[in-house]
PATOR-327582 format. One record per residue (C-alpha): y, x, z; residue number from 1. Coordinates in Angstrom, 1 decimal. Each point is the difference from the previous one (the first is absolute). Layout:
N
<site><v>Y</v><u>X</u><w>Z</w><num>NUM</num></site>
...
END
This chain:
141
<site><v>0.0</v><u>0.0</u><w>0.0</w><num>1</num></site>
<site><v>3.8</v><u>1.5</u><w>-0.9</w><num>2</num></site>
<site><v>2.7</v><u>-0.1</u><w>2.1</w><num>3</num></site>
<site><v>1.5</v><u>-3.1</u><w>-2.1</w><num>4</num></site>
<site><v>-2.7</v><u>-1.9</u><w>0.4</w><num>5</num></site>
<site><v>0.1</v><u>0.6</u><w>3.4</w><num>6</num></site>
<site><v>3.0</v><u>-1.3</u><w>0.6</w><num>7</num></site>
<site><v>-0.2</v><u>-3.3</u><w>-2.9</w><num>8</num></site>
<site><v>-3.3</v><u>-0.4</u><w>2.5</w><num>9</num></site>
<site><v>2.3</v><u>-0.2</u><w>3.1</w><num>10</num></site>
<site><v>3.1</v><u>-1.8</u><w>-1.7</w><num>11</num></site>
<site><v>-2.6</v><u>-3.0</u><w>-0.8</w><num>12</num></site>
<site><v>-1.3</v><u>-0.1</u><w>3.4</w><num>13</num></site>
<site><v>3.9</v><u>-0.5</u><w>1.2</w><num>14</num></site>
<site><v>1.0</v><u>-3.4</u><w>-0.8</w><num>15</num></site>
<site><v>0.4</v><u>-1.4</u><w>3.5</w><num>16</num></site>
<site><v>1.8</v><u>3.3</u><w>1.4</w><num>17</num></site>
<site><v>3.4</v><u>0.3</u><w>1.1</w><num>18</num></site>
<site><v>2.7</v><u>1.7</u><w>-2.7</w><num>19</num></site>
<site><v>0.2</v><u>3.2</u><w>2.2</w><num>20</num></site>
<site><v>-3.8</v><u>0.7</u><w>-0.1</w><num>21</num></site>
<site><v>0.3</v><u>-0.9</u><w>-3.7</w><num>22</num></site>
<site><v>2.3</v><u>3.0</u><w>-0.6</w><num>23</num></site>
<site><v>-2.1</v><u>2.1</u><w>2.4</w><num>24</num></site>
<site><v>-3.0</v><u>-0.4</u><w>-1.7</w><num>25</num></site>
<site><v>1.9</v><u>1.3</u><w>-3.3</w><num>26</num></site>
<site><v>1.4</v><u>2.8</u><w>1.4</w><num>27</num></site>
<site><v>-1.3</v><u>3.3</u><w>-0.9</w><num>28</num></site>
<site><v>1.3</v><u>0.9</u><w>3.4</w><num>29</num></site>
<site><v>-1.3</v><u>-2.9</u><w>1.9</w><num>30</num></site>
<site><v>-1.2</v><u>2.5</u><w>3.1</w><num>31</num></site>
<site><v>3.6</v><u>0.9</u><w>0.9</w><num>32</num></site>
<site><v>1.1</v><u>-3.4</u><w>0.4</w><num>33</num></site>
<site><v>-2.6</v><u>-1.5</u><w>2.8</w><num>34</num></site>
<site><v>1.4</v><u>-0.6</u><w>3.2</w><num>35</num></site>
<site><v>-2.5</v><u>2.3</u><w>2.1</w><num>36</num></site>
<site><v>-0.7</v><u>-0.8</u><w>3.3</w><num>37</num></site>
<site><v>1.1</v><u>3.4</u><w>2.8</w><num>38</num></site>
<site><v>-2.4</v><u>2.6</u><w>-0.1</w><num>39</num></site>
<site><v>-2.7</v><u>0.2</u><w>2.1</w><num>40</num></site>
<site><v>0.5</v><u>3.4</u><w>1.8</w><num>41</num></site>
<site><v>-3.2</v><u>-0.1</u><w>2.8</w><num>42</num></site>
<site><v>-2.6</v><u>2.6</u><w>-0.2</w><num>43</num></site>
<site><v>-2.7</v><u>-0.8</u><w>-2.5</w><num>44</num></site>
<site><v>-3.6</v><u>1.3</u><w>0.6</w><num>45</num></site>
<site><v>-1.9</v><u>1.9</u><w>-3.2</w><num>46</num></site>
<site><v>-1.7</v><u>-3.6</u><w>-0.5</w><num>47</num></site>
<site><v>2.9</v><u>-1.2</u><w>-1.5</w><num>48</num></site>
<site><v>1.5</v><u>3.1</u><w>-1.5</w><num>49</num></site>
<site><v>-2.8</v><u>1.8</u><w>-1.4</w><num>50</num></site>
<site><v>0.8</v><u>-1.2</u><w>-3.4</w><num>51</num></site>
<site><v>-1.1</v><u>1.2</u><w>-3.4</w><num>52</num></site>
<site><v>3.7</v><u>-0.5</u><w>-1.1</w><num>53</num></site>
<site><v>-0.3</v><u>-3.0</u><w>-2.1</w><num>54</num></site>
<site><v>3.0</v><u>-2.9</u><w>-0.5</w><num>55</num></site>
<site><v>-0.3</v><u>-3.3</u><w>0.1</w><num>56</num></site>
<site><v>0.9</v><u>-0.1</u><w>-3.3</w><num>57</num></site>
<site><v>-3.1</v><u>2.0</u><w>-1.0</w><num>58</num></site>
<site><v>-1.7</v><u>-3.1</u><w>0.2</w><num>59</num></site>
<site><v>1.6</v><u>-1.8</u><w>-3.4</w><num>60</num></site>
<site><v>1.0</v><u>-2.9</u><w>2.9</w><num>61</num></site>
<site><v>2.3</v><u>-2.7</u><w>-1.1</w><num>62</num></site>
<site><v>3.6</v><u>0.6</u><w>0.3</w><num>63</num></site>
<site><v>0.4</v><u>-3.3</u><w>2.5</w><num>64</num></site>
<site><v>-2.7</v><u>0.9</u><w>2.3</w><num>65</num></site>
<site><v>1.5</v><u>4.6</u><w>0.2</w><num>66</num></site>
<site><v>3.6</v><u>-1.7</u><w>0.7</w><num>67</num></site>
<site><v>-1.9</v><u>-2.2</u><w>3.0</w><num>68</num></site>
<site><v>-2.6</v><u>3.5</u><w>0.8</w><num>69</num></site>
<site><v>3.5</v><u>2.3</u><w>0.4</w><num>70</num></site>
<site><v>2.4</v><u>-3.1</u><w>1.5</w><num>71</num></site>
<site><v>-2.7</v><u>-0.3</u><w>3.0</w><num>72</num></site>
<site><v>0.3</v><u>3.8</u><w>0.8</w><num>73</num></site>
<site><v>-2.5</v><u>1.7</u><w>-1.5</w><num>74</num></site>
<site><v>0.4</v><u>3.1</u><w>-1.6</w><num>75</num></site>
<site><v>-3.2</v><u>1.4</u><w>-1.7</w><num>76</num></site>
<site><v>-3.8</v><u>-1.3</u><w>0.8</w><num>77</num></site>
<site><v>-2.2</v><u>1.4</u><w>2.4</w><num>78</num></site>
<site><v>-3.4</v><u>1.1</u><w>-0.3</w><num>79</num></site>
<site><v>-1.6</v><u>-2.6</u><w>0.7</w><num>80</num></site>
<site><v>2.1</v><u>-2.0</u><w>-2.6</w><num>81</num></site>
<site><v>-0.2</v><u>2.8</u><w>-2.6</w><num>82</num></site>
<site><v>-3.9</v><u>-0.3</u><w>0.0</w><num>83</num></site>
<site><v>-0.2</v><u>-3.6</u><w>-0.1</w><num>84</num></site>
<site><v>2.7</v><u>-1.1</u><w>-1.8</w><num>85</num></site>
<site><v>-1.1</v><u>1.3</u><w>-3.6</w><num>86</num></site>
<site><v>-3.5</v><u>-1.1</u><w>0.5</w><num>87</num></site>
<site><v>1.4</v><u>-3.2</u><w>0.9</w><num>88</num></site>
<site><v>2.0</v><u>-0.6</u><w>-3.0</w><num>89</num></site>
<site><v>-3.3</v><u>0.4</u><w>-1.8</w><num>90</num></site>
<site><v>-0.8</v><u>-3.4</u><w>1.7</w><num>91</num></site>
<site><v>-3.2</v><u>2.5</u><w>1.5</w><num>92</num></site>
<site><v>-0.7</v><u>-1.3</u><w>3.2</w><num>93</num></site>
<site><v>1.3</v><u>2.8</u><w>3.4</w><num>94</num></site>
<site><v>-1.3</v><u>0.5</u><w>3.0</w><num>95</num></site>
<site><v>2.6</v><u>2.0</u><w>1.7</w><num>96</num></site>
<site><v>0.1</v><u>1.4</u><w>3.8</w><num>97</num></site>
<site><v>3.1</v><u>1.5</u><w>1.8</w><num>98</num></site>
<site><v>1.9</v><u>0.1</u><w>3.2</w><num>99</num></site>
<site><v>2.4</v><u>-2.3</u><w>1.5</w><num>100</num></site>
<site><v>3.8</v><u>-0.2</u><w>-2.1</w><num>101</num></site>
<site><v>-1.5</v><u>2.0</u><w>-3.1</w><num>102</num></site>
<site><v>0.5</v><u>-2.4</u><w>-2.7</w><num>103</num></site>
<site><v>-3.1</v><u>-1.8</u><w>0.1</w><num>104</num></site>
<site><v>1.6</v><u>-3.4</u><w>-0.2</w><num>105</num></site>
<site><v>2.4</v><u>1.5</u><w>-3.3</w><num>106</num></site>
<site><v>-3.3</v><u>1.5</u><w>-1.8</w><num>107</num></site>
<site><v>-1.8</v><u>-3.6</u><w>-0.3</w><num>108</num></site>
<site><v>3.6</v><u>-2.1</u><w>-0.5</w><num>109</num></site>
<site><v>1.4</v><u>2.1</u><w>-2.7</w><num>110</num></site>
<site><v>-2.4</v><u>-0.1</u><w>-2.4</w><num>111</num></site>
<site><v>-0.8</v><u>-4.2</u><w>1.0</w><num>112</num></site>
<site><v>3.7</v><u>-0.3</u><w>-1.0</w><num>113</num></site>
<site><v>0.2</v><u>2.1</u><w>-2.9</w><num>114</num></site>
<site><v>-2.9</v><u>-1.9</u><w>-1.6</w><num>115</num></site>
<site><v>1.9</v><u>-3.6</u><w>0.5</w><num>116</num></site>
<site><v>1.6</v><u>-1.5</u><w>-2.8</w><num>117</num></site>
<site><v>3.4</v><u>-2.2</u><w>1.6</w><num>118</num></site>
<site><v>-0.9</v><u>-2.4</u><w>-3.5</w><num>119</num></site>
<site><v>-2.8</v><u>-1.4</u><w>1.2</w><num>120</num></site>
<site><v>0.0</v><u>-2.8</u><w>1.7</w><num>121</num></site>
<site><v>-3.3</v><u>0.9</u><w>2.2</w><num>122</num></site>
<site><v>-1.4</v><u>1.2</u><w>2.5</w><num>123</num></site>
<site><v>-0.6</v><u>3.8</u><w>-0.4</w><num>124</num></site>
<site><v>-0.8</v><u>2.0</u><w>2.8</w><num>125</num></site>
<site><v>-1.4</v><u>-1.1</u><w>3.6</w><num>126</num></site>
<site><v>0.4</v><u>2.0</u><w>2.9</w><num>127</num></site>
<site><v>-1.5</v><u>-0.2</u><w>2.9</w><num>128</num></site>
<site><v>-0.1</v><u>1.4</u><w>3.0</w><num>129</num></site>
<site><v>-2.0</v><u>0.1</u><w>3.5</w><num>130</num></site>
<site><v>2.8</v><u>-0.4</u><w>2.5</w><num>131</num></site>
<site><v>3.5</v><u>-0.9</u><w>0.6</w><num>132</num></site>
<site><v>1.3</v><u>3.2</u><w>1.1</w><num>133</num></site>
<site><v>-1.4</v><u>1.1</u><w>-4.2</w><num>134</num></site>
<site><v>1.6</v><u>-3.0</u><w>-1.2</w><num>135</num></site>
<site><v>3.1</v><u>0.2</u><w>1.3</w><num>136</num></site>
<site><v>0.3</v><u>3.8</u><w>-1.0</w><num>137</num></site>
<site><v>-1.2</v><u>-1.2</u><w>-3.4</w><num>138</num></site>
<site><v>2.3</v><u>-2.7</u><w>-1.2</w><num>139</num></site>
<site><v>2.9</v><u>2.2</u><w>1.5</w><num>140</num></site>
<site><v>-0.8</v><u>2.1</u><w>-3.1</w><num>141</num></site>
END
């Protein structure tokens, strides 16, 4: 897929967006212009920041859903999202096992929502989870 039919891809999939997101979304410098949240300055363990270096954007995401992935915070994926999150996208079934707060929730959503077309009037993706504490930290994503 070219970049231009990357972005005729997400222009369709905008009709029911505001005119701001619009122009976002056809901005070559769309990045710049999110309103980031502060920076999250605490000590991170080498579960979260033993990266191979990848980007978000190594994943050939939708525009919509990188704008929502860098608005809520997060800068680059962790390891458990950058082994899950390709194999994912394959629509390959992941069995995936990591600590508390290392992305766990973000390397099954991601790819749910990158694989959901907004024109279809159905139901997509289910989600379910066994407790409230999981559901609550789930839907806040």
């Amino acid at each position: 897929m070219t970049n231009s039919d990357e972005l005729t891809v997400a222009i369709i999939s905008t009709t029911t967006m505001n005119t701001n997101t619009k122009s976002l979304l056809d901005d070559l410098n769309w990045k710049e212009k999110l309103k980031l949240p502060p920076k999250d300055n605490r000590p991170k363990t080498s579960d979260v920041t033993n990266t191979k270096g990848h980007n978000f954007e190594d994943y050939c995401l939708k525009r919509e859903l990188l704008m929502g992935i860098y608005e809520k915070g997060w800068e680059k994926p962790s390891p458990i999202q950058e082994q899950s999150i390709p194999i994912a996208l394959t629509g390959r079934d992941v069995l995936g096992r990591a600590k508390n707060g290392t992305g766990k929730t973000g390397a099954y959503i991601i790819p749910i929502i990158e694989r959901i077309d907004p024109n279809k009037n159905a139901v997509q993706a289910i989600i379910l989870v066994p407790t409230r504490e999981l559901a609550l930290q789930t839907s806040a994503i």
